[in-house]
Structures are given as structure tokens and as C-alpha cells.
VOBA-1610 file (N, C-alpha, C; in pm, whole numbers, padded with zeros to 5 digits, always signed):
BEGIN
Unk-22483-09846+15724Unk-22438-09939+15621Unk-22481-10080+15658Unk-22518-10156+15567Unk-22576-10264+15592Unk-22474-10388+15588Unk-22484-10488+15697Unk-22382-10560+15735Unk-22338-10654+15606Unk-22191-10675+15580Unk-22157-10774+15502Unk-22218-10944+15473Unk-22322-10921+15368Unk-22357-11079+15324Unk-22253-11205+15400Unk-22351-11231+15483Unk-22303-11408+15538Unk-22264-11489+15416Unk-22136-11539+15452Unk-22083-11615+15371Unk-22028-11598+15223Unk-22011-11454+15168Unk-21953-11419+15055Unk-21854-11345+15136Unk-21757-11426+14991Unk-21570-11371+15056Unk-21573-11250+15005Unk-21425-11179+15044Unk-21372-11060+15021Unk-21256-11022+14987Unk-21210-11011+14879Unk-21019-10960+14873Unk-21018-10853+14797Unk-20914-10807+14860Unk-20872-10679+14762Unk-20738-10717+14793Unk-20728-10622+14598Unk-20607-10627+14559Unk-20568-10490+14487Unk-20409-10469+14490Unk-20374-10339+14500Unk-20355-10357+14347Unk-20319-10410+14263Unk-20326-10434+14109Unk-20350-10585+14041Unk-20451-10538+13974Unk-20453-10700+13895Unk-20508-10634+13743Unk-20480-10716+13615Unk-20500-10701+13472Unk-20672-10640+13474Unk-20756-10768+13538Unk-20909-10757+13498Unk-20946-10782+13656Unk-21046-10761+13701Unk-21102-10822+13797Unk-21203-10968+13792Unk-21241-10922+13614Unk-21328-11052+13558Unk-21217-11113+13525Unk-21099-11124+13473Unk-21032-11230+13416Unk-20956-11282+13554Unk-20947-11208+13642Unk-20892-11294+13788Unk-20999-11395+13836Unk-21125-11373+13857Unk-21223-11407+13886Unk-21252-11567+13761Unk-21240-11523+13679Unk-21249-11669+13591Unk-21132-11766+13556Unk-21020-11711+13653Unk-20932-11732+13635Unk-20916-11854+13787Unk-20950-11821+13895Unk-21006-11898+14015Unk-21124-11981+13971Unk-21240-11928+13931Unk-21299-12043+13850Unk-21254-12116+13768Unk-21177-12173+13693Unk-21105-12242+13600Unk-21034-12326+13744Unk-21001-12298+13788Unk-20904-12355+13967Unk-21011-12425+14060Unk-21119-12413+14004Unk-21227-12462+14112Unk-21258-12465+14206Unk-21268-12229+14227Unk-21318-12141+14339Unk-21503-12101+14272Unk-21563-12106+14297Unk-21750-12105+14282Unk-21755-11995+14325Unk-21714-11923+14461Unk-21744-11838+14470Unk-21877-11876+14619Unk-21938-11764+14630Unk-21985-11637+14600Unk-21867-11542+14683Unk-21832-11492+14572Unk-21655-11391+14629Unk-21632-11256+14523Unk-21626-11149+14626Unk-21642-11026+14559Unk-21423-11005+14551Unk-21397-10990+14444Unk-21274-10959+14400Unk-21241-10819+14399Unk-21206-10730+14454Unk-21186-10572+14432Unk-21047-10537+14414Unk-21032-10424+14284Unk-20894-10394+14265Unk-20863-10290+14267Unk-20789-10205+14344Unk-20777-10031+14339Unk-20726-10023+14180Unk-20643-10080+14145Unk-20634-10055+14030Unk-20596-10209+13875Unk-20661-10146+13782Unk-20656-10214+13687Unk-20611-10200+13548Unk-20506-10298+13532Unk-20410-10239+13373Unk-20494-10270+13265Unk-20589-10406+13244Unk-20660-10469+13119Unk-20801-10436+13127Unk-20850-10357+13168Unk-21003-10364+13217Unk-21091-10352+13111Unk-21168-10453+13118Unk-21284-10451+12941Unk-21426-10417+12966Unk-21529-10384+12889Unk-21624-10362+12903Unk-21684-10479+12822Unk-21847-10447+12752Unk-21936-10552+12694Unk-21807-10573+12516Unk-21839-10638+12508Unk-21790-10697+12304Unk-21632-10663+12291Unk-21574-10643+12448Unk-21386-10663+12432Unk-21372-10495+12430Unk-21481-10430+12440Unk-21439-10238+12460Unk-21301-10275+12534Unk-21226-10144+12541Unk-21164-10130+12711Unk-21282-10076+12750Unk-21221-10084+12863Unk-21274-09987+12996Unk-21198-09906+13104Unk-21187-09772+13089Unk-21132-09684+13140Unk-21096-09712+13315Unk-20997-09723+13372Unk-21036-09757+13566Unk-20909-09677+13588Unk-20898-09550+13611Unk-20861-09512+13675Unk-20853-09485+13817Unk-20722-09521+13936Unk-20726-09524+14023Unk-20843-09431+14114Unk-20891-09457+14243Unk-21018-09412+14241Unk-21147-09412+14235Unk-21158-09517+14090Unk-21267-09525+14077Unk-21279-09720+14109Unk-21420-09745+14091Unk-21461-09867+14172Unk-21454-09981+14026Unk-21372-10126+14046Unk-21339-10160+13941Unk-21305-10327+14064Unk-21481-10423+14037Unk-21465-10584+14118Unk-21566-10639+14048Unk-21554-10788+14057Unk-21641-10878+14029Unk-21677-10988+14157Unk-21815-11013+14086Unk-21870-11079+14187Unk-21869-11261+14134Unk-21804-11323+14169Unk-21772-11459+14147Unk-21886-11561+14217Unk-21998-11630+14123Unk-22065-11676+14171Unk-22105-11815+14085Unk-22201-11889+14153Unk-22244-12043+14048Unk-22413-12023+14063Unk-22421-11909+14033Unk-22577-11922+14014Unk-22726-12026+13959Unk-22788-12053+13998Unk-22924-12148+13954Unk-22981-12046+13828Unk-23042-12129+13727Unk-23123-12076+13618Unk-22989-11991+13530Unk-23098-11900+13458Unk-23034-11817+13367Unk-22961-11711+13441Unk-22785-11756+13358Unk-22724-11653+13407Unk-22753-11508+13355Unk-22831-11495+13226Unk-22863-11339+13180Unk-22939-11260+13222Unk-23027-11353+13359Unk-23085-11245+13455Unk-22961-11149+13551Unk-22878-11250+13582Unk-22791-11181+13669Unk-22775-11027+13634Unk-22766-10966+13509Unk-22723-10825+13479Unk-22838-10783+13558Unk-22975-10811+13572Unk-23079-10751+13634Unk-23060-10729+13819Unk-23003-10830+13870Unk-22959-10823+13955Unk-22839-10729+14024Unk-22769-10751+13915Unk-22613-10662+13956Unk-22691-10503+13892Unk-22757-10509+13799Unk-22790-10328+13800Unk-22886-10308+13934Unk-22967-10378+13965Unk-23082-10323+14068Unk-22948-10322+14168Unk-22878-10379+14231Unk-22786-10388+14310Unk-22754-10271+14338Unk-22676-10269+14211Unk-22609-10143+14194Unk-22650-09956+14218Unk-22780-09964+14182Unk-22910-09893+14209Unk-22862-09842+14351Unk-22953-09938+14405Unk-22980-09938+14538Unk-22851-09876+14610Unk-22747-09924+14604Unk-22584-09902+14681Unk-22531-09743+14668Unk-22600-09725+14511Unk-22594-09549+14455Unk-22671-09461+14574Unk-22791-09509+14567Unk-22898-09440+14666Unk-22887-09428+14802Unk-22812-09566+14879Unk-22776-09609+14972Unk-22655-09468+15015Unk-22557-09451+14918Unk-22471-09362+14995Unk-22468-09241+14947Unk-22593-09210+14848Unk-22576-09072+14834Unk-22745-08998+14894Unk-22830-09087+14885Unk-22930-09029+14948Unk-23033-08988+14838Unk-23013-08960+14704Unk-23049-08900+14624Unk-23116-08993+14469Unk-23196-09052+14513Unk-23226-09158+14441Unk-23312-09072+14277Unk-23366-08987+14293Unk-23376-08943+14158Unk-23276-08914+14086Unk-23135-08896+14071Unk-23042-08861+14003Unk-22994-09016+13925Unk-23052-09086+13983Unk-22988-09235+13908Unk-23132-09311+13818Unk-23069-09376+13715Unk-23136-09471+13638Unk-23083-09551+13560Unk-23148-09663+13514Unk-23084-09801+13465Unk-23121-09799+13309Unk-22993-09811+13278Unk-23035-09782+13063Unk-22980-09959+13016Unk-23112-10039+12961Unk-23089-10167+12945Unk-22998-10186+12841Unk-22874-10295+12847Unk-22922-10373+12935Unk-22829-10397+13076Unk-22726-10284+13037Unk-22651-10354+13204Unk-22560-10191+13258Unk-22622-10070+13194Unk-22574-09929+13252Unk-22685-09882+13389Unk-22573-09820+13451Unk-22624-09716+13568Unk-22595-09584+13512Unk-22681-09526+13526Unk-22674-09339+13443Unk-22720-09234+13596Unk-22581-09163+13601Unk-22589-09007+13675Unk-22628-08903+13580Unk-22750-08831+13658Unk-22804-08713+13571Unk-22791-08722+13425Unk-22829-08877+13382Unk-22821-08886+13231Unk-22719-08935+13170Unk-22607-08918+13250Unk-22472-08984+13224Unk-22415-09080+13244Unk-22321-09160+13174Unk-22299-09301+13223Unk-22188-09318+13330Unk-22212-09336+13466Unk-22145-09353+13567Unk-22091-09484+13587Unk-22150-09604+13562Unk-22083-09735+13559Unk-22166-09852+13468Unk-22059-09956+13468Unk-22139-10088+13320Unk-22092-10182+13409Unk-22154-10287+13350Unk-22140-10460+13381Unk-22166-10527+13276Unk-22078-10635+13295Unk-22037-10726+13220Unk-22003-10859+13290Unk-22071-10982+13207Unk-22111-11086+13252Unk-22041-11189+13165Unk-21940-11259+13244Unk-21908-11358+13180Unk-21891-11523+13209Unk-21908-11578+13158Unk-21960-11750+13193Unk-21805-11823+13211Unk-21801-11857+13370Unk-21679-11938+13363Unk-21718-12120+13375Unk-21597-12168+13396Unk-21600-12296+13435Unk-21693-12341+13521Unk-21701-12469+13508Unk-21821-12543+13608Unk-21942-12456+13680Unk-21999-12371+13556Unk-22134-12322+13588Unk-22124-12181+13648Unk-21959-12140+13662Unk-21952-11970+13728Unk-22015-11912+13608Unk-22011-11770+13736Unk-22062-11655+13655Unk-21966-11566+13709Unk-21907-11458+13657Unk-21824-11334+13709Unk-21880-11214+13664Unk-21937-11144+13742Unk-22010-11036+13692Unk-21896-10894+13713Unk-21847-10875+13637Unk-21801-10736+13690Unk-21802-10599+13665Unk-21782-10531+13774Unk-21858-10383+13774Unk-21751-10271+13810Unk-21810-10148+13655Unk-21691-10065+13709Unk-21785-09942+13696Unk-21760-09858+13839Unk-21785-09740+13866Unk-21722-09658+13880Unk-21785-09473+13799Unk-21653-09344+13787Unk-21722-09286+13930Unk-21653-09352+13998Unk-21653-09285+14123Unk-21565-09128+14139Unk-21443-09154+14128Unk-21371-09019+14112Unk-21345-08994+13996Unk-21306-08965+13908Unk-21312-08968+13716Unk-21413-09071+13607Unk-21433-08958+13524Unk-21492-09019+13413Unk-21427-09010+13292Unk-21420-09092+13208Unk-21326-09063+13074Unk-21384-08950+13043Unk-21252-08917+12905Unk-21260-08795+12849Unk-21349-08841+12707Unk-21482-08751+12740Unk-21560-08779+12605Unk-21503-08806+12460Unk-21411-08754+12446Unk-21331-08756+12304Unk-21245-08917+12318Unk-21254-08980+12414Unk-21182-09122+12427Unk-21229-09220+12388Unk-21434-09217+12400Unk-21485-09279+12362Unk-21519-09276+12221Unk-21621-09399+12198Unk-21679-09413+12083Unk-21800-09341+12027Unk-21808-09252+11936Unk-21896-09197+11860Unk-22034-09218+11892Unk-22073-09123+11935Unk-22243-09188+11965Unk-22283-09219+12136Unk-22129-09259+12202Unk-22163-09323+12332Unk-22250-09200+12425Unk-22324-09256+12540Unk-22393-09138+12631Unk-22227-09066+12706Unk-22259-08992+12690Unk-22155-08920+12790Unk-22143-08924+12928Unk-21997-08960+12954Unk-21987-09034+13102Unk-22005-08921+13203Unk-22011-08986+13325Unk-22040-08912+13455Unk-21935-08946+13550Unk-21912-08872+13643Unk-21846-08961+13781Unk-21910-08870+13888Unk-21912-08959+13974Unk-22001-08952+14091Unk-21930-08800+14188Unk-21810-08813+14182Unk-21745-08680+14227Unk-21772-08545+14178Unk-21760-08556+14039Unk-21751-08452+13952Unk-21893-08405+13948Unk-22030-08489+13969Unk-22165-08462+13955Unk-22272-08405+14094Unk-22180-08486+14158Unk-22230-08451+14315Unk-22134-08395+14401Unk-21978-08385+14358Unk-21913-08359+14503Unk-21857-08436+14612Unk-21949-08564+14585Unk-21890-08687+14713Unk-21789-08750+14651Unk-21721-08776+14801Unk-21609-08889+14745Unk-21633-09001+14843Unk-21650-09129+14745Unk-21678-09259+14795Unk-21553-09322+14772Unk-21526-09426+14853Unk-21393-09510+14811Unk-21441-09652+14761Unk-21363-09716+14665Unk-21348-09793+14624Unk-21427-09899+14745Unk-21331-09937+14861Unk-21394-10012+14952Unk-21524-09990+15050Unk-21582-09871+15003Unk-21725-09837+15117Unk-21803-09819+14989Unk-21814-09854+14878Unk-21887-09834+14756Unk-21871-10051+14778Unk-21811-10122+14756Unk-21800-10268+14760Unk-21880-10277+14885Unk-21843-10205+15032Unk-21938-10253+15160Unk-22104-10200+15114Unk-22103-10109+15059Unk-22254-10051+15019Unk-22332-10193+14897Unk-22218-10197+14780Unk-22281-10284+14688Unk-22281-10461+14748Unk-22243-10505+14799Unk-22199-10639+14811Unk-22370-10695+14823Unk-22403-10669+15004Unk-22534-10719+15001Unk-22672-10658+14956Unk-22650-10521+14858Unk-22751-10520+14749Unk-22796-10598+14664Unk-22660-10651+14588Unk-22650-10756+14499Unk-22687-10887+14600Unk-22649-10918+14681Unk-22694-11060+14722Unk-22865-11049+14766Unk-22909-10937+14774Unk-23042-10933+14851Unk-23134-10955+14701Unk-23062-10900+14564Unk-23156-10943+14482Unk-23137-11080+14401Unk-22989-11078+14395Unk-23008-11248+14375Unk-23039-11368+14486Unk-23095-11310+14582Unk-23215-11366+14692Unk-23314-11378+14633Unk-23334-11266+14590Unk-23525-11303+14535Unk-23533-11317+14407Unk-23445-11342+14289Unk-23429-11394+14233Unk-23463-11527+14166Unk-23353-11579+14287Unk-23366-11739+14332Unk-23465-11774+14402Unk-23543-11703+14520Unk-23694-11748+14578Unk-23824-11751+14503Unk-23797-11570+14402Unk-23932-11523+14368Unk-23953-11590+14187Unk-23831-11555+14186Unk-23861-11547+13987Unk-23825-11418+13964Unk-23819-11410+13860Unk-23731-11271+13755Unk-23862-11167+13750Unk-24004-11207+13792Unk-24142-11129+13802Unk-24086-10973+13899Unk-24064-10999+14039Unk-24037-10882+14102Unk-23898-10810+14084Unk-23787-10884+13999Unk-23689-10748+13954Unk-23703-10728+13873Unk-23822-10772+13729Unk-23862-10743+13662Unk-23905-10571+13667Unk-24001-10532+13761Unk-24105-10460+13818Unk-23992-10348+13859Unk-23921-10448+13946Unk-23833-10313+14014Unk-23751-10214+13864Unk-23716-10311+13805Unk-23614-10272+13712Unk-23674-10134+13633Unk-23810-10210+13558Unk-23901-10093+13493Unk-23944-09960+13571Unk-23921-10002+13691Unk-23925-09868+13787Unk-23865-09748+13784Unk-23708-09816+13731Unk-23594-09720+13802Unk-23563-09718+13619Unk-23627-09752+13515Unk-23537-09760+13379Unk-23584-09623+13317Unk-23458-09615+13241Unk-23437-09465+13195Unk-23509-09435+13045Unk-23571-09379+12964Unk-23638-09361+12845Unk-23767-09469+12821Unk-23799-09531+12905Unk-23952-09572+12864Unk-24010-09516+12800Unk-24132-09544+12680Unk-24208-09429+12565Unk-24141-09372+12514Unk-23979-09352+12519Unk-23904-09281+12366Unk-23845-09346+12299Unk-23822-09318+12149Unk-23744-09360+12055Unk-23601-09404+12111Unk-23561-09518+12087Unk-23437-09546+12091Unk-23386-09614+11958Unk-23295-09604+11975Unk-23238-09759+11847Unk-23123-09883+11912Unk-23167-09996+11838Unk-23081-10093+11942Unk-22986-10132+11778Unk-22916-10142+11819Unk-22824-10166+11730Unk-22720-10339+11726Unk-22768-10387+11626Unk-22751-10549+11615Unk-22608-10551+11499Unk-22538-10671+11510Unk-22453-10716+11381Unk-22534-10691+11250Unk-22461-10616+11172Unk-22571-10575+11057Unk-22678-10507+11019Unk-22738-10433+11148Unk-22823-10386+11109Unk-22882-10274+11258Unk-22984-10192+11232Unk-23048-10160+11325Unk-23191-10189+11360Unk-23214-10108+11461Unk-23375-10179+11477Unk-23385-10043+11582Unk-23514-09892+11508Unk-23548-09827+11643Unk-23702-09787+11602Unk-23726-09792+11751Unk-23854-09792+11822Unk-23889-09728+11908Unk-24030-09737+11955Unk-24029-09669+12079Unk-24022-09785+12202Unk-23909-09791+12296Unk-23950-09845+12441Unk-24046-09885+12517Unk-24065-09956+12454Unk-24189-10018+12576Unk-24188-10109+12717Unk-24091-10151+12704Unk-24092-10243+12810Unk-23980-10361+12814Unk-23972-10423+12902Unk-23862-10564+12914Unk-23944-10687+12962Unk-23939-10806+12879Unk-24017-10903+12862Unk-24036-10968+12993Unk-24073-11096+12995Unk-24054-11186+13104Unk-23948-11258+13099Unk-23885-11244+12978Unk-23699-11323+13007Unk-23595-11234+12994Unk-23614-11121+13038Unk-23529-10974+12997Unk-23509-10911+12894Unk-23534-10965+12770Unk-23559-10868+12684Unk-23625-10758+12638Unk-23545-10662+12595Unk-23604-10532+12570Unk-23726-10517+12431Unk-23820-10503+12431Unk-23930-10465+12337Unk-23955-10339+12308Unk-23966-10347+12189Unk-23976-10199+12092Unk-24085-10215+12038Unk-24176-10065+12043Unk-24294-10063+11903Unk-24191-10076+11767Unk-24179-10060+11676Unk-24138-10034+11594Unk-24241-10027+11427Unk-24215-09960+11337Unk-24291-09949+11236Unk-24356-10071+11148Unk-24312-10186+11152Unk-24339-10340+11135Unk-24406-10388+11260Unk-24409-10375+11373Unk-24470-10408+11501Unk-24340-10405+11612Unk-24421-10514+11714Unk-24328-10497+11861Unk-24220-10631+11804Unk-24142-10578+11827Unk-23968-10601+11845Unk-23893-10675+12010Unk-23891-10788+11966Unk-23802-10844+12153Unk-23685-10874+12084Unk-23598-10779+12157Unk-23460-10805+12116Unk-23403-10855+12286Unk-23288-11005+12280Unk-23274-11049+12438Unk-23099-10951+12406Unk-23051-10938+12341Unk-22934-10868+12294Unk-22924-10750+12240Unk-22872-10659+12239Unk-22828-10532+12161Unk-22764-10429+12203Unk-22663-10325+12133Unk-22633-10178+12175Unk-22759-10096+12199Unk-22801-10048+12328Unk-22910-09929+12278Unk-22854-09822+12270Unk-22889-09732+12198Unk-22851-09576+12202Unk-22981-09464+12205Unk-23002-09430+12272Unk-23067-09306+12260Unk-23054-09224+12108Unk-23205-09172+12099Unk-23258-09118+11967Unk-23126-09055+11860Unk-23103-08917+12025Unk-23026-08843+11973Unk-22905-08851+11912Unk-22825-08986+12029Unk-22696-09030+12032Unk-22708-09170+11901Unk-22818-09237+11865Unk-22783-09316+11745Unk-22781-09243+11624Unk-22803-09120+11617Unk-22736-09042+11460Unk-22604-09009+11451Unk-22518-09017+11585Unk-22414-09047+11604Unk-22332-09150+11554Unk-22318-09292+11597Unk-22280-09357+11556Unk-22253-09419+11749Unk-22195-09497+11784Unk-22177-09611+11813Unk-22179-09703+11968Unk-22154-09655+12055Unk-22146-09751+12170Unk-22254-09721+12316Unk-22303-09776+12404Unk-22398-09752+12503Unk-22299-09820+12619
//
């Protein structure tokens, strides 16, 4: 296991509402961070556009409290490659994982954990991340259309804890918002398209009002996702994606 990032804090806590709303909640108090917040358990926990988000005890549910340089909407690129890596790191098995834009980690196709990025006071960022480490919701809980969840127990058998899944993720995430900040968004660009899930197939991204599907082509030089589409190529920096199958469905990624 790779040693704890110099100089990013650490707390855990045995219950708190959000881990992002604690976290912006110290930012507003004028804590910057860089401070990983971890909660065994969580009563309010949200996903992207105010979803909930399922955290049952068990599973991995912190944010990473930071005042990042440049655009904070690279950060999701960061916290998924992070996140990547920390998967691979303790299970060994790096083909079973991939990154569905713009901020899912997918087991054997399934959605194992999301992030969500939100802008606090004096320039924070709180990124927070929840992984089905031991449970995954019950498909019928979600929304119509969503990929069907995974948990890392139920798919592989391992059981990771909450706190050796945070010692695995911490300096993943700091090693890419390292190069980030040195290189430019060019090499997690690269990495990202590496490890991303449906390149060359139909997807549909789904906007206020409307849809938009295409085939996958790629993620820009400012993170946006690009589509062929029947009018031409499509850069959307926002959207739901859903897979082909799952947007005749109806609704959430």
C-alpha cells in the first residue's frame, strides 16, 4: 500500500448527513483543505442533480476537500483516474473496471461508485465519492434506465473496508492532481480514454429538454464528451449518458 500523501489530513467519522455537505461546510469556516473526510455511515448522501445516494454501512462514502488551480471540472478526471487505479491497486484485476463519462467507475459493466463535485467557498472544491464496496442498491430503487449497480463484494468476493479503500484512494487522487497541476489535462486526458468504457458505440447523452445520441468518439481537450451524431460531431462539457440499450429505458447514469 502506498504511503499516505504528505500533508493531506484525515478524519473519520462514525456518522455525518453528507460527507460533501460536511466538507463545504468547513469550507464556508475557512478549512481549504487538502483533507479527506470519511464517514462509516451516512443519513443525507446525494449523488449528481440532488439524486440520493444509497450508503449503506460498509460501503465507502468521503470527500476530498481541496482549493485547486485552474478548472475545477477537470477534477472529476482526476478523482475517476484515482479512483481507477485504488480499484486495481487492491484487487489486482484491472480488466474488470472502467470509467463511463463523466464521473462513474463500472464493475463488470456495473456501476460500483459516482462522484460528485461541488464548488465551495473561497475557491474549494469537495469532491465526493461513494463506493458499493459491500452492497449495491436494489435495482428496482433506482431510476428507470440507470446501468445496474455492482458491489465489489458481491462481484468479486473481497471485502475491503471503508478505511483501506481511503488508504488505497487518497494518494491516487493526489498523484493525479499532481500531474494535473504540472502537466495539463493532455496526459489524464490519454489515461482516461484508456480505461473509458463504450468508445465507437451508440450512446445517448441526455440534456434539459432534449436528447442527443451518437456514436462515442472521444473526450475533448477541456473534457468534454464528443459524439458522431447524424447532423455531425457533438461536444457536449455536460450530460446524463446512458448506454444504447439503457436510453430506451428512460433515465439516470
Amino acid at each position: 500500500m502506498e504511503r499516505w500523501p504528505a500533508g493531506v489530513g484525515r478524519e473519520i467519522a462514525e456518522t455525518l448527513d453528507s460527507t460533501n455537505a460536511e466538507a463545504l461546510r468547513r469550507a464556508a469556516a475557512g478549512e481549504a483543505g487538502p483533507l479527506w473526510i470519511l464517514a462509516r455511515r451516512q443519513t443525507a448522501a446525494r449523488g449528481r442533480r440532488g439524486r440520493a445516494w444509497v450508503a449503506p454501512e460498509g460501503n465507502f462514502g468521503a470527500s476530498f476537500l481541496l482549493r485547486p488551480p485552474g478548472d475545477l471540472a477537470l477534477r472529476s478526471f482526476v478523482a475517476a483516474l484515482g479512483l481507477h487505479d485504488a480499484m486495481v491497486a487492491l484487487t489486482g484485476r484491472a480488466e474488470l473496471f472502467a470509467l463511463k463519462w463523466p464521473n462513474d467507475v463500472l464493475l463488470s459493466g456495473g456501476k460500483l461508485a459516482g462522484i460528485l463535485l461541488e464548488s465551495g467557498a473561497h475557491g474549494t472544491l469537495a469532491i465526493g465519492i461513494g463506493v458499493n464496496l459491500a452492497e449495491a442498491p436494489e435495482p428496482q430503487a433506482l431510476e428507470a434506465g440507470a446501468v445496474r449497480p455492482a458491489s465489489l463484494r458481491g462481484a468479486t468476493g473481497l471485502t475491503v473496508t471503508p478505511e483501506e479503500m481511503l488508504d488505497a484512494l487518497a494518494p491516487a487522487v493526489m498523484r493525479w492532481e499532481e500531474r494535473l497541476t504540472d502537466e495539463g489535462f493532455a496526459p489524464l486526458r490519454a489515461a482516461w480514454l484508456a480505461r473509458a468504457a463504450r468508445i465507437g458505440e451508440t450512446i445517448v447523452a441526455r440534456l434539459p429538454g432534449r436528447e442527443v445520441a451518437g456514436r462515442f468518439e472521444t473526450v475533448d481537450e477541456r473534457g468534454a464528451i464528443v459524439l458522431a451524431t447524424a447532423g455531425g460531431r457533438v461536444a457536449l462539457p455536460a450530460a446524463d449518458i446512458h448506454f444504447a440499450a439503457e436510453g430506451r429505458d428512460a433515465a439516470r447514469d
